[in-house]
C-alpha positions, 0 to 999 in steps of 0.5 A: 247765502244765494239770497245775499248774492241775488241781491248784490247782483240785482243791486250791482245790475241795477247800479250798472244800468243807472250809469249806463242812462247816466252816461247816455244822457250826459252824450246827449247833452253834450252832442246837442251842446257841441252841434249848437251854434257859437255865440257870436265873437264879442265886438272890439270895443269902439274907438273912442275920442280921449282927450290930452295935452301935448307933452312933447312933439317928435316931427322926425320920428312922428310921434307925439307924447300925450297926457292923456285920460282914459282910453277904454277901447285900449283897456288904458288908465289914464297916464303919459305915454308916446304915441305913433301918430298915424299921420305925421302931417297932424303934428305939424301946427302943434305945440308943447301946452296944446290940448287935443282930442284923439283916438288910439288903437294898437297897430302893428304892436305900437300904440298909435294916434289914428287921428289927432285934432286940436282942442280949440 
């Protein structure tokens, strides 16, 4: 019966002692995981010019509803939508029918047209 008791104690010991290093190498992985410097801050996505054809022109309110294709800076399928236009006096010339090559970026929670060219 000691016999049996020495050996559940060795065993239990040495299952104790296993967990102990288990432990003390995990602290250590994670003590060199949390001290290593983040990774950089994954870059915005680049604007983009997107070509579109004007829908409708709001001179008053300055904004512009645009058929437009894909806008990949704002993760958008192509689609018609109205956009602010950063620049109002860039409406001015436009018309119903044009084609125009723009960028858009999300400003002030508004989808706006940063800048907005003719397609001539």
């Amino acid at each position: 019966m000691k016999t049996i008791v020495a050996s559940i104690a060795l065993t239990l010991g040495l299952s104790l002692q296993a967990q102990a290093q288990s432990h003390d190498a995990h602290s250590a992985h994670t003590t060199v995981a949390q001290s290593a410097p983040a990774a950089p801050a994954s870059p915005a996505k680049a604007t983009t010019p997107t070509q579109a054809e004007v829908r409708r022109i709001d001179l008053a309110a300055g904004k512009v509803t645009l058929k437009h294709g894909e806008i990949p800076n704002l993760d958008m399928p192509p689609m018609t939508m109205v956009f602010v236009v950063k620049d109002p006096n860039q409406l001015k010339g436009l018309k119903v029918g044009d084609r125009v090559q723009f960028t858009a970026e999300q400003l002030n929670g508004a989808y706006t047209a940063t800048s907005l060219e003719p397609i001539r």
